[in-house]
NUVOLUM-295162 format. One record per residue: x, y, z of N, C-alpha, C in turn; residue number from 1; residue in three letters. Coordinates in pm, whole numbers, plus 50000, padded with zeros to 5 digits. Layout:
! NUVOLUM-295162
n.east/n.north/n.up/ca.east/ca.north/ca.up/c.east/c.north/c.up/n/res
X/Y/Z/X/Y/Z/X/Y/Z/NUM/ALA
...
! end
This chain:
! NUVOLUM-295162
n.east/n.north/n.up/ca.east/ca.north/ca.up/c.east/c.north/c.up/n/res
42695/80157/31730/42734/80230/31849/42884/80227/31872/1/UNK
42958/80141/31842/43084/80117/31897/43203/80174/31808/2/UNK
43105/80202/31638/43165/80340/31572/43193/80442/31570/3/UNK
43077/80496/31729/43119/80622/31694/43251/80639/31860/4/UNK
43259/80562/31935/43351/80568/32037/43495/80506/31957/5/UNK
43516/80492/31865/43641/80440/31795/43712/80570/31695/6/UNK
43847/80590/31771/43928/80679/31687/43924/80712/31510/7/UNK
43914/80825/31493/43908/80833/31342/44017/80843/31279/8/UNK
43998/80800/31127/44116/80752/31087/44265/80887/31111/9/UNK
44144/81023/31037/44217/81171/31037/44301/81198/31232/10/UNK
44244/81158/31308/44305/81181/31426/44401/81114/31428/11/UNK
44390/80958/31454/44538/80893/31467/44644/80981/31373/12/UNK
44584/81008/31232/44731/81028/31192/44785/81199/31203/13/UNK
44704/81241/31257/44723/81399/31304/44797/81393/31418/14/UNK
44759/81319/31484/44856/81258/31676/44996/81242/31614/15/UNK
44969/81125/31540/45125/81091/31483/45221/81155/31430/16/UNK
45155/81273/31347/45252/81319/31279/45303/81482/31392/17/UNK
45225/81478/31451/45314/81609/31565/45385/81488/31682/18/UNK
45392/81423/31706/45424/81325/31785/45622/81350/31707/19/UNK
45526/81288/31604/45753/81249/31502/45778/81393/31485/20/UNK
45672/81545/31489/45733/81678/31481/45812/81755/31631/21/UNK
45779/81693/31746/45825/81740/31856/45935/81648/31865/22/UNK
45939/81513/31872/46044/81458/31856/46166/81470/31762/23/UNK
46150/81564/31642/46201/81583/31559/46275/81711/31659/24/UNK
46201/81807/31662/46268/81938/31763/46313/81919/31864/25/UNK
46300/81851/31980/46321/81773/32084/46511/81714/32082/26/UNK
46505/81599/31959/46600/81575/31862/46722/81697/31862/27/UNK
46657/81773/31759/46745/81889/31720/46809/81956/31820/28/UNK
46726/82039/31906/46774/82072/32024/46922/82005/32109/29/UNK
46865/81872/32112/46977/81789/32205/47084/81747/32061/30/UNK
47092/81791/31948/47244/81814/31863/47312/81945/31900/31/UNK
47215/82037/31928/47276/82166/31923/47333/82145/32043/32/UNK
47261/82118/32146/47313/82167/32252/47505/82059/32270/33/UNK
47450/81968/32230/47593/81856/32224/47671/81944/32165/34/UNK
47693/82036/32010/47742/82036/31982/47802/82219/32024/35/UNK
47725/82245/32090/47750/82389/32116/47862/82369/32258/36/UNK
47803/82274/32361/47926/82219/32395/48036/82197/32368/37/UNK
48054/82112/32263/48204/82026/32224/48272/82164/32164/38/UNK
48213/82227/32082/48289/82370/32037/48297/82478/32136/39/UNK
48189/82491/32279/48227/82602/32369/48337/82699/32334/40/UNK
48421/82682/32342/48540/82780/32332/48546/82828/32243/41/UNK
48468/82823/32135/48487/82963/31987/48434/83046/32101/42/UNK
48299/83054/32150/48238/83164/32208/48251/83205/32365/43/UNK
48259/83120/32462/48309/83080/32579/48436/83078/32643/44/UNK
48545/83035/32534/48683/83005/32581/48692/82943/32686/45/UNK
48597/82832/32740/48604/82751/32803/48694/82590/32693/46/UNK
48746/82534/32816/48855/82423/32742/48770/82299/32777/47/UNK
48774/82209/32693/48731/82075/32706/48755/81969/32753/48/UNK
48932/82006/32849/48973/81988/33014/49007/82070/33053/49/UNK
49025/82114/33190/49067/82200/33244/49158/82149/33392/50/UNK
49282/82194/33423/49358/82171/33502/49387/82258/33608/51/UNK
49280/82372/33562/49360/82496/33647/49340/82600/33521/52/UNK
49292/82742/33518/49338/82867/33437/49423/82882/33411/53/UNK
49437/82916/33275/49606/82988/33232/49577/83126/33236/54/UNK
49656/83190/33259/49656/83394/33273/49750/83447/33194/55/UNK
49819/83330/33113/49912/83363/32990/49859/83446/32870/56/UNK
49990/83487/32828/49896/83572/32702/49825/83462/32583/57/UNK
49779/83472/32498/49701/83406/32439/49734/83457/32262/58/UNK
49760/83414/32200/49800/83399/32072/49658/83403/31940/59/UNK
49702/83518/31872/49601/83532/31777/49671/83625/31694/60/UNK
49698/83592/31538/49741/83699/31453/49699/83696/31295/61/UNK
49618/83755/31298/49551/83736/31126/49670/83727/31041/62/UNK
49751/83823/31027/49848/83884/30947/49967/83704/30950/63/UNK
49964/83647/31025/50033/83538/31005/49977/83379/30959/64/UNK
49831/83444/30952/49699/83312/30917/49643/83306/30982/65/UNK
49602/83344/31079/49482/83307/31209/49345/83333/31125/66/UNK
49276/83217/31126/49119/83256/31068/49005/83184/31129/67/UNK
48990/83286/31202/48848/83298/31271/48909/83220/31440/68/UNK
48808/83177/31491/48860/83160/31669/48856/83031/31710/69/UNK
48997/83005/31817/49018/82865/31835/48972/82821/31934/70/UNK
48990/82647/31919/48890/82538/32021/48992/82489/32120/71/UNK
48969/82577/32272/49053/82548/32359/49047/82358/32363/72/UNK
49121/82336/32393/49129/82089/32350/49150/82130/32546/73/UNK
49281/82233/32612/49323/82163/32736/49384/82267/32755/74/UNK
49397/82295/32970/49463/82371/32989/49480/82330/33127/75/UNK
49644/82453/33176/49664/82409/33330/49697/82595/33354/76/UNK
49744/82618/33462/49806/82711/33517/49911/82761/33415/77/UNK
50006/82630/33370/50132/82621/33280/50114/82666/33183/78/UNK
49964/82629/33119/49974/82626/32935/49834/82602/32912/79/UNK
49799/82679/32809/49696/82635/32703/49715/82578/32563/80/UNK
49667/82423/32536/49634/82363/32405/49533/82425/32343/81/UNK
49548/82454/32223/49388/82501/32136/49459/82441/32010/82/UNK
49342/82429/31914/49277/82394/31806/49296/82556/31676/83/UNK
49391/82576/31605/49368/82693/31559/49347/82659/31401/84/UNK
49247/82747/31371/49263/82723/31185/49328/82821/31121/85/UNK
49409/82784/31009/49523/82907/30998/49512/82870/30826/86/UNK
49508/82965/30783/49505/83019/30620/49678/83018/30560/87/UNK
49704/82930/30462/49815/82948/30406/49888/83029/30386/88/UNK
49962/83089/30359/50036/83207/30266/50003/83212/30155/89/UNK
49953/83340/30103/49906/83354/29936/49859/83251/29900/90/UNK
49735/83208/29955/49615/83114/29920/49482/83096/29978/91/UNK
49429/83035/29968/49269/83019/30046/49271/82898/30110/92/UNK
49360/82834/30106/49380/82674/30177/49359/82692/30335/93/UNK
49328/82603/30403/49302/82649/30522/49311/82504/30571/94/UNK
49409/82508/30663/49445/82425/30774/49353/82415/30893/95/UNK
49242/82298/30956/49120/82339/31061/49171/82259/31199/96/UNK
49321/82151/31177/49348/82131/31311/49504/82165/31362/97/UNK
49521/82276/31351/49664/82343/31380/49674/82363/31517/98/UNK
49755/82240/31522/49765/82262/31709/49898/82385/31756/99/UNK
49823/82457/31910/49923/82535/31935/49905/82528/32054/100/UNK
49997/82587/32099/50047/82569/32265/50112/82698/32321/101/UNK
49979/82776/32374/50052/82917/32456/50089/82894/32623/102/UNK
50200/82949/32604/50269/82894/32686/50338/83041/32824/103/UNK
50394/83026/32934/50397/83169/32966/50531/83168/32921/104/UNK
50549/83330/32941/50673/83380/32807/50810/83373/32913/105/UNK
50894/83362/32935/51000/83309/33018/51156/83406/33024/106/UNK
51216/83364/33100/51345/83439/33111/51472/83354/33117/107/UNK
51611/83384/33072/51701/83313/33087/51769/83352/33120/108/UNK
51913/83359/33209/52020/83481/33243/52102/83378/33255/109/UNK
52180/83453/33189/52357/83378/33222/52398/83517/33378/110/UNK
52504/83465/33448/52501/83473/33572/52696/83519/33600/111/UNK
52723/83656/33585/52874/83674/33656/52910/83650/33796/112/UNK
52958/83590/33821/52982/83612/33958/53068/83709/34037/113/UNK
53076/83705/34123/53081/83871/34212/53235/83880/34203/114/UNK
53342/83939/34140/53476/83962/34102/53521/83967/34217/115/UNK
53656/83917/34188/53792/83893/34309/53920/83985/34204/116/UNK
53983/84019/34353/54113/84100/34315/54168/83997/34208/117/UNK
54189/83861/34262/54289/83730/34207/54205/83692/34089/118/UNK
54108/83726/34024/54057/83664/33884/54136/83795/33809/119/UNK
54149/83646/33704/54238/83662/33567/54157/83664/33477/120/UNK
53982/83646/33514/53921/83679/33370/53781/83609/33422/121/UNK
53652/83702/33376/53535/83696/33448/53501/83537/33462/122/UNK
53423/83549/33594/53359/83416/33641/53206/83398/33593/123/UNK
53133/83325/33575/53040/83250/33572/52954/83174/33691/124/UNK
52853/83207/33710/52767/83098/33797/52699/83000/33762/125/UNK
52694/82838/33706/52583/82740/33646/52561/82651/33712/126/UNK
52464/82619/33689/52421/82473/33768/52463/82334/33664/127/UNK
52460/82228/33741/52488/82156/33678/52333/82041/33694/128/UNK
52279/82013/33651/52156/81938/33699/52096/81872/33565/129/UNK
52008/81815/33601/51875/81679/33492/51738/81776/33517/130/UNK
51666/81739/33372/51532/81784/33340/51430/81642/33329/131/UNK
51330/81633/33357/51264/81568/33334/51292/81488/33181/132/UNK
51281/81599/33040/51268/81562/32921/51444/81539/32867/133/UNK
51500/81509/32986/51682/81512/32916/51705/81390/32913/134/UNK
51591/81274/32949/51643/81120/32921/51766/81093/33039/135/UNK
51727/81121/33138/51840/81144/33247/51951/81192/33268/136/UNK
51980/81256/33156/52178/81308/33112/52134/81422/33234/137/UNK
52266/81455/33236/52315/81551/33318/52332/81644/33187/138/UNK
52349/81789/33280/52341/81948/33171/52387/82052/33217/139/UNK
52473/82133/33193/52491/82234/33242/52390/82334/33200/140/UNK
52352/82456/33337/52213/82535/33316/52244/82681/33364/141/UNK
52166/82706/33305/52158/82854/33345/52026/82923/33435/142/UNK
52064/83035/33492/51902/83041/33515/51717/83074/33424/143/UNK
51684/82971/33447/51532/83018/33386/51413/83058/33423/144/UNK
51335/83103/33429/51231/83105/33498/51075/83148/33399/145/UNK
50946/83170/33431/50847/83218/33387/50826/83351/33426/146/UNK
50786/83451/33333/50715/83584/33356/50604/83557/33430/147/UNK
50567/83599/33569/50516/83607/33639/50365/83722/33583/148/UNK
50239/83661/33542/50135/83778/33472/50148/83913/33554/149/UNK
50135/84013/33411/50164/84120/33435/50360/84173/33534/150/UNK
50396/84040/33501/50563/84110/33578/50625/84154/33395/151/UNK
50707/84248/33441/50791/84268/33273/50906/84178/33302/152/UNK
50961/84147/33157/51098/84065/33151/51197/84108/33266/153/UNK
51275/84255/33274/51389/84256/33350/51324/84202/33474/154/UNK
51217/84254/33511/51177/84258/33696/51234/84060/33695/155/UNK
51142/84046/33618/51094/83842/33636/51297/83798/33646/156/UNK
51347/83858/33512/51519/83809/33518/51560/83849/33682/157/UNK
51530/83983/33771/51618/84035/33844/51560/83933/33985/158/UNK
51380/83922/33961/51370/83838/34051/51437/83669/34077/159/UNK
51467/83631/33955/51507/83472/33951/51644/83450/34010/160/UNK
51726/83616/33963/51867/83616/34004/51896/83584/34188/161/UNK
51788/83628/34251/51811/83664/34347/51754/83571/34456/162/UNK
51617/83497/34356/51569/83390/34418/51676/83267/34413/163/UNK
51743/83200/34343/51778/83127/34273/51963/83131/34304/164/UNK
52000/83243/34326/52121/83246/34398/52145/83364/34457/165/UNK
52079/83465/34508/52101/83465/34642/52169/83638/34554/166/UNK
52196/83677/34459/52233/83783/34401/52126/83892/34330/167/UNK
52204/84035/34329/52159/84140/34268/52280/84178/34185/168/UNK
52272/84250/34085/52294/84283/33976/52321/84396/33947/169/UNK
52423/84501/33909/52390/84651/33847/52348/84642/33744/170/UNK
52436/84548/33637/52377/84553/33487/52322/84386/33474/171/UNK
52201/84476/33393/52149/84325/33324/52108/84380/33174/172/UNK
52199/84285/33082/52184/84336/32939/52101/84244/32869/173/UNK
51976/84347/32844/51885/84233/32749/51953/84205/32624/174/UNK
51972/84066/32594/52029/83982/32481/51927/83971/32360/175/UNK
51761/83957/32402/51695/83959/32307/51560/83857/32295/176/UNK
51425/83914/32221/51303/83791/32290/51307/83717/32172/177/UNK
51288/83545/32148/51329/83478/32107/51188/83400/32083/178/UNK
51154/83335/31997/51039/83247/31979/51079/83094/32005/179/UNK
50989/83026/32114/51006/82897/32084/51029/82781/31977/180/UNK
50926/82810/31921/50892/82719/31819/50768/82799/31745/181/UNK
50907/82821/31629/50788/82924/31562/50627/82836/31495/182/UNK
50628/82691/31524/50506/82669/31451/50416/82623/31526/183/UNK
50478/82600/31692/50344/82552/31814/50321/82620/31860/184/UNK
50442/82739/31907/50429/82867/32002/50528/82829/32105/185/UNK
50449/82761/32223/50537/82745/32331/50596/82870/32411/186/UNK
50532/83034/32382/50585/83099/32442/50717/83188/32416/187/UNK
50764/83318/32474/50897/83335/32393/51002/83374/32540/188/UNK
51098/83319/32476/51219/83362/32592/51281/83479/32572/189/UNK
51326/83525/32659/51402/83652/32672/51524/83627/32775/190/UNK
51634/83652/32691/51826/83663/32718/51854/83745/32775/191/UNK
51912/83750/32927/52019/83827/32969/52129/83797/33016/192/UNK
52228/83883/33021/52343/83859/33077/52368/83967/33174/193/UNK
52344/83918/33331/52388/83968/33460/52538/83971/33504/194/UNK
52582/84112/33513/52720/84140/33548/52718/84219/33677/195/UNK
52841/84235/33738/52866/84302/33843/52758/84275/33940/196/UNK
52782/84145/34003/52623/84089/34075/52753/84068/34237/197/UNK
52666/84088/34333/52689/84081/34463/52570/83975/34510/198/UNK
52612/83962/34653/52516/83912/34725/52414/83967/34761/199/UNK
52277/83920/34776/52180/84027/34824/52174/83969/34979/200/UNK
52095/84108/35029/52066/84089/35199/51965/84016/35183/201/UNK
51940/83927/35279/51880/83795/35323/51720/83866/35357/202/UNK
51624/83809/35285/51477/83943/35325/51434/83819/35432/203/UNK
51317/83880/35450/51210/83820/35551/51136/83661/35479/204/UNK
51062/83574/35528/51042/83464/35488/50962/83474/35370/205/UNK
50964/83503/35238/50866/83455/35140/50799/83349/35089/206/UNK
50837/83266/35147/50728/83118/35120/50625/83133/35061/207/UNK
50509/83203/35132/50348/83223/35111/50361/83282/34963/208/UNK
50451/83368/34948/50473/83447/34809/50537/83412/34685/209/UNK
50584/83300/34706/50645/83189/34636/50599/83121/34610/210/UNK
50509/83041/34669/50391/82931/34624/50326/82967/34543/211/UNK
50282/83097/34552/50194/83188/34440/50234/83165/34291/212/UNK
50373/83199/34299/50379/83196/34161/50381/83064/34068/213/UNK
50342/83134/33938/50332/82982/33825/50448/82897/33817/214/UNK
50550/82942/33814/50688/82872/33775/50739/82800/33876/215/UNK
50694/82817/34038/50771/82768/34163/50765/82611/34163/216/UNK
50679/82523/34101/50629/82399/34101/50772/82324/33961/217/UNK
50869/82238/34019/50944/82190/33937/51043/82079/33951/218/UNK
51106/81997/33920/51126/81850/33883/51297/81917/33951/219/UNK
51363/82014/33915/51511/82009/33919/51553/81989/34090/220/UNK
51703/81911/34049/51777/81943/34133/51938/81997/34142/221/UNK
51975/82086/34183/52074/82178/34120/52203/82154/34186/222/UNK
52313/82197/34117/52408/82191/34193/52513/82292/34120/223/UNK
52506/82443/34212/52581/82607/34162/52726/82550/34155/224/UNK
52808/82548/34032/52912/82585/33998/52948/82724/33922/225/UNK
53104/82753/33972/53158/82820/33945/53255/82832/33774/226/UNK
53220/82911/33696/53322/82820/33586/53397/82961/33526/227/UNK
53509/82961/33489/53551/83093/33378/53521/83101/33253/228/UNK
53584/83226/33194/53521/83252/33119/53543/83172/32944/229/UNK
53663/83126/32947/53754/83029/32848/53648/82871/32914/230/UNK
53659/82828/33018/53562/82729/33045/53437/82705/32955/231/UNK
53356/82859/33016/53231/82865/32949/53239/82861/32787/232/UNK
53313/82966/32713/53323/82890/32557/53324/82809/32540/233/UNK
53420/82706/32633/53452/82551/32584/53335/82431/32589/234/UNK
53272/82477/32735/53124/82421/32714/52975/82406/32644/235/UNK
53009/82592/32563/52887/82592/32490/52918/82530/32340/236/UNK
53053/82527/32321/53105/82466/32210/53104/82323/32213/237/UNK
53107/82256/32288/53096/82167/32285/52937/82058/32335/238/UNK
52882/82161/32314/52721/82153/32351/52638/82077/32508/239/UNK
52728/82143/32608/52704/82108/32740/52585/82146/32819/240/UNK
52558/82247/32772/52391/82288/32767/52278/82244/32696/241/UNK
52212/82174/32735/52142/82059/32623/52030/82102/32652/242/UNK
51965/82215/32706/51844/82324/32619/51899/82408/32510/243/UNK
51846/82424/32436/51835/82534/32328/51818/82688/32361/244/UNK
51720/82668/32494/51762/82833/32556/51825/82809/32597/245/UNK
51908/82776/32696/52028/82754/32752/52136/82793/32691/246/UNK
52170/82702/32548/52274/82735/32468/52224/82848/32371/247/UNK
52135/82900/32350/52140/83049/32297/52159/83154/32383/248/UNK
52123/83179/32494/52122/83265/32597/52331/83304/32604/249/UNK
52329/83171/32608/52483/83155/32675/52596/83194/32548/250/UNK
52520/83185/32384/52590/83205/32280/52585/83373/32287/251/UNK
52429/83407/32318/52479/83534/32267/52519/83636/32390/252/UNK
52526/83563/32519/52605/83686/32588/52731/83667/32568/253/UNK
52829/83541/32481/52949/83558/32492/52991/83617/32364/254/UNK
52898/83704/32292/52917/83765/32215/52886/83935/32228/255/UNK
52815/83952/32344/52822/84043/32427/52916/84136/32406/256/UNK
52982/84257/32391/53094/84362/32377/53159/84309/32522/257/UNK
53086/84343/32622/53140/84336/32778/53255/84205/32802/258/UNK
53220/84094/32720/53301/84013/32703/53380/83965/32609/259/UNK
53426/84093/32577/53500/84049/32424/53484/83968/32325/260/UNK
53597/83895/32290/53589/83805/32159/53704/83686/32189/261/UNK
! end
């Protein structure tokens, strides 16, 4: 009697073996899903921190190696980190952790100041101030700022002129867009040189409209000098501008026609 109320051998091992088959799928499932996560951003473009959206442009170019789609690592308002895999030049080699850094694309202006009967030869507006990454030195600066999404280069240059000291401009000569760092990105700058600049009329309070933008959030503290134009050679020659935009901006408007030789 107590044979036939006792499990058969064929059942136990029929239980068992879908038992280790759901657990097996069960299993699988929770890899995929881990791992469809950790990669999100091939398909998602979700980042694996996030600080805030970037609305920057975003970097992708077959024709220079880009192969196939990158793994956002981190992002803020400022910048996106990704993960890009990039194909050699004339080869099949393929690089799978090429870090890059899009960044928003920026402006620089060297700055005339508003002419006097008594100048003997154009003026200059710079600041003299410290960056966070300058190891505390002091620097002479120019103005910089971020392209504001969807603003074009001149608008973003004419707005910084005016935020930033208080001037408008007739001419502003684009100098030229410039790559950071051609192998992280970092974004590209764009050179001008503002002449025949006056004072602008004093507008209504923009605060609220200022906070808005990406670039308003920053470490400097400034201090507007006046310098000529024999000055300014002497400073970029002697490397007083200790950004690299800074001292390109400032090289090539003094190569500018408007300012001779």
């Amino acid at each position: 009697m107590g044979g036939d109320l006792g499990e058969k051998p064929w059942t136990t091992s029929s239980t068992r073996n879908l038992n280790v088959f759901l657990l097996s799928v069960i299993l699988g499932l929770c890899l995929y899903i881990f791992e469809t996560r950790q990669s999100g951003s091939s398909g998602s473009h979700e980042c694996l921190r996030s600080y805030g959206a970037y609305h920057g442009h975003v970097y992708s170019n077959t024709a220079s190696g880009t192969a196939g789609p990158a793994r956002c690592l981190i992002e803020s308002k400022w910048m996106k980190v990704q993960q890009h895999t990039v194909r050699l030049p004339g080869t099949d080699k393929l690089i799978d952790d090429w870090l890059w850094i899009d960044y928003h694309d920026r402006i620089n202006v060297l700055v005339e100041a508003p002419r006097k009967v008594t100048d003997r030869e154009p003026q200059f507006l710079i600041f003299e101030q410290s960056k966070y990454a300058l190891e505390g030195r002091m620097s002479k600066a120019i103005i910089g700022g971020i392209i504001e999404p969807g603003e074009e280069p001149e608008t973003a240059a004419a707005r910084e002129v005016k935020e930033e000291m208080g001037m408008t401009c007739q001419k502003l000569h684009f100098l030229g867009r410039f790559r950071t760092d051609v192998n992280r990105g970092m974004g590209w700058v764009n050179s001008f040189l503002a002449m025949q600049c006056k004072e602008a009329k004093k507008a209504g309070n923009d605060k609220t409209e200022k906070e808005e933008e990406v670039g308003v959030a920053d470490t400097e503290k400034q201090k507007l000098k006046t310098i000529g134009l024999r000055e300014l050679r002497r400073a970029a020659t002697a490397g007083e501008f200790l950004e690299v935009q800074w001292s390109a901006t400032v090289a090539m408007a003094l190569l500018h026609p408007e300012l001779g030789q």
